[in-house]
C-alpha positions in Angstrom: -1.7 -22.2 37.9 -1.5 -18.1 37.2 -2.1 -16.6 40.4 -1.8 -12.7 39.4 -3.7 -10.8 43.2 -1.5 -7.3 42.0 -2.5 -5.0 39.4 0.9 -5.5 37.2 2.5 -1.6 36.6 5.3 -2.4 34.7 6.9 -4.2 31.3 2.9 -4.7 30.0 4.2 -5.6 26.3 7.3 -7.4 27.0 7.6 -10.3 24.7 7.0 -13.2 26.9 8.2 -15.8 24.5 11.7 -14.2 25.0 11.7 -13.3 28.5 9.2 -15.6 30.5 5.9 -15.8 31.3 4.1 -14.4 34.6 3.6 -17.7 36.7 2.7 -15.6 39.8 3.2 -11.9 41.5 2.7 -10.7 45.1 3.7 -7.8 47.7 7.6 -8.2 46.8 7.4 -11.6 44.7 7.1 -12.9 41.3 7.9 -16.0 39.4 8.7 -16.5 35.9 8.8 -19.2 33.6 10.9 -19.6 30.4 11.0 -22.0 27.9 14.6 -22.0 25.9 13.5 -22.1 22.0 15.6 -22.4 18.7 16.4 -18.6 18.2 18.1 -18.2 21.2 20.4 -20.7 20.2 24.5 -20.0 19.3 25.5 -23.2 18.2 25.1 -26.6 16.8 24.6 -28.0 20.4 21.8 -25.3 21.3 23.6 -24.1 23.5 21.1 -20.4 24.7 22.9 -17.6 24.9 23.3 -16.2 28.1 21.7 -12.9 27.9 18.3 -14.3 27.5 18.7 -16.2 30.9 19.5 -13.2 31.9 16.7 -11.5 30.6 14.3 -14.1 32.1 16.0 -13.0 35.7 15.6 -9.0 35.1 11.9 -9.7 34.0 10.8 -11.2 37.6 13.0 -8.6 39.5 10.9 -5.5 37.1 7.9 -7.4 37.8 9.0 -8.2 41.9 9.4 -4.4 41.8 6.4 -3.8 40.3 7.0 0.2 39.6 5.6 1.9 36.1 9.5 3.2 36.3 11.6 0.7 37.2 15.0 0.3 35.8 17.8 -1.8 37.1 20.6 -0.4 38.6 22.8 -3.0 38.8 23.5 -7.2 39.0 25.4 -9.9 39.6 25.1 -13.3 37.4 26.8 -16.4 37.7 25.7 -19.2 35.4 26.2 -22.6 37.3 24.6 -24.9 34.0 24.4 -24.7 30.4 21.1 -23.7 28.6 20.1 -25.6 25.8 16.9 -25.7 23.2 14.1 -26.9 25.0 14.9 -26.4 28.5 12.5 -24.8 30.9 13.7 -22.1 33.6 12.0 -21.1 36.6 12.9 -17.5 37.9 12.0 -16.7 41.2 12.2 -13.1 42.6 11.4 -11.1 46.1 12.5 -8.1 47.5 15.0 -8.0 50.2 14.4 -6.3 53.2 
């Protein structure tokens, strides 16, 4: 269910078949779903390569922010699993306090 209650300020034309679609935004929360397809694969195995997981996580933390001008200052990413073709992600983002 798409439960949007925020005007969205920010990334209006990203292309949500790379990055994730807008599941859900609040005061200082989002979530993001992304569905791994066959151009983001690197190899025989489909295995995704990693900067469009990453992507999917800088997506919810722009939208999180919800700013016309937000930018991202900085980040640190650890990948715990492989990515393959097919797999769906779900990125959940809120601001700390």
């Amino acid at each position: 269910m798409l439960m949007i209650p925020i005007k969205i300020k920010t990334h209006e034309k990203i292309y949500t078949e790379l990055y994730g679609t807008l599941l859900e935004v609040g005061n200082g929360f989002s979530r993001v779903e992304f569905h791994a397809i066959e151009g983001m694969t690197v190899n025989e195995s489909g295995l995704v390569h990693g900067g469009f997981v990453f992507g999917l996580a800088d997506y919810a933390a722009m939208i999180t922010v919800n700013h016309p001008n937000v930018v991202l200052g900085g980040a640190e990413v650890r990948f715990f699993l492989p990515v393959k073709t097919g797999d769906t992600l779900l990125a959940e983002a809120k601001v700390a306090s």
